[in-house]
C-alpha positions in Angstrom: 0.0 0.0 0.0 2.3 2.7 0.4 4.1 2.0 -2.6 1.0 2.4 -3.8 0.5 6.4 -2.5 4.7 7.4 -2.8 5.6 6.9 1.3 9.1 6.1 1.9 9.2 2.6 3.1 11.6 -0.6 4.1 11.8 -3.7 6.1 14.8 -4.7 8.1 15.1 -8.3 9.6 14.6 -8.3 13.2 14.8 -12.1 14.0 13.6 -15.6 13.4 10.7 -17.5 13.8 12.0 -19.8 16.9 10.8 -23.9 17.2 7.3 -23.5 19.2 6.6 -20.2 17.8 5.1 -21.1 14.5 1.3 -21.1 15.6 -0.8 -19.8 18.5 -3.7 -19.9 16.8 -6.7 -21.6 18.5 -8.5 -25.0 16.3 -11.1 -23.5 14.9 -13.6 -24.2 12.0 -12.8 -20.9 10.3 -11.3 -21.5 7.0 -9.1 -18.6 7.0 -7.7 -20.1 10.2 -7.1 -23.2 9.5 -5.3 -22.0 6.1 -3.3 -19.3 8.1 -2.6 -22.3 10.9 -1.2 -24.8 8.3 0.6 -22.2 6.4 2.5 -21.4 9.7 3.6 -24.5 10.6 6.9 -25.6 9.4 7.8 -21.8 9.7 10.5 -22.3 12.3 13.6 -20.6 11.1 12.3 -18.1 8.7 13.3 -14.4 9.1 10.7 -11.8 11.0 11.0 -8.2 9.9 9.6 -4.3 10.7 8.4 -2.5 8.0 9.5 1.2 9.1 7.2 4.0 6.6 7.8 7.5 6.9 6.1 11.0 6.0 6.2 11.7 2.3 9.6 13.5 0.9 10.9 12.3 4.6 13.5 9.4 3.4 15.5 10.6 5.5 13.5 9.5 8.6 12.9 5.8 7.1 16.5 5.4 6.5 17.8 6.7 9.6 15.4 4.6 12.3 15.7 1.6 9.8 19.5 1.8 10.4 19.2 2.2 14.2 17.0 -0.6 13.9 19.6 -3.0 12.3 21.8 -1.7 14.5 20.2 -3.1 17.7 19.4 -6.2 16.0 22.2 -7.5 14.9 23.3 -7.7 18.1 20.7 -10.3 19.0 21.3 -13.8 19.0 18.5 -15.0 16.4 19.4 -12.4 13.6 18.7 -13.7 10.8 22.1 -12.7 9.3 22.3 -15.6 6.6 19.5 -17.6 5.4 18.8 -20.8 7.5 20.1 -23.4 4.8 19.6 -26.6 7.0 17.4 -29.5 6.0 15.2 -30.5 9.1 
């Protein structure tokens, strides 16, 4: 979407999606659920990011909090620095 309307905007990893965290979602009848919940599983591993969007003609902001927000998380154990190449 905000591609769509111009906005300055960017993901930076943050972390990875740890063994146990793939699904929280209650059994349910709901299709959309129980898409969503199968979808998840197996998702162990894969990187989690933060979209940061800014004002418009303020790149300047998106660039500089998506830096400090690199920053801090590479210095967290689950980075995802490389991609998880691992067969399970």
């Amino acid at each position: 979407m905000y591609n769509v309307i111009g906005a300055p905007a960017g993901v930076v990893a943050a972390t990875r999606v740890r063994p146990g965290e793939e699904s929280d979602r209650a059994v349910g009848k709901d299709i959309a659920d129980i898409t969503a919940q199968q979808v998840e599983q197996g998702s162990a591993g894969l990187p989690v990011g933060v979209q940061v969007v800014a004002r418009h003609w303020r790149e300047d902001i998106a660039l500089a909090v998506m830096a400090a927000l690199e920053a801090h998380f590479r210095s967290t154990p689950d980075y995802p620095e490389s991609p998880d190449l691992s067969d399970d």
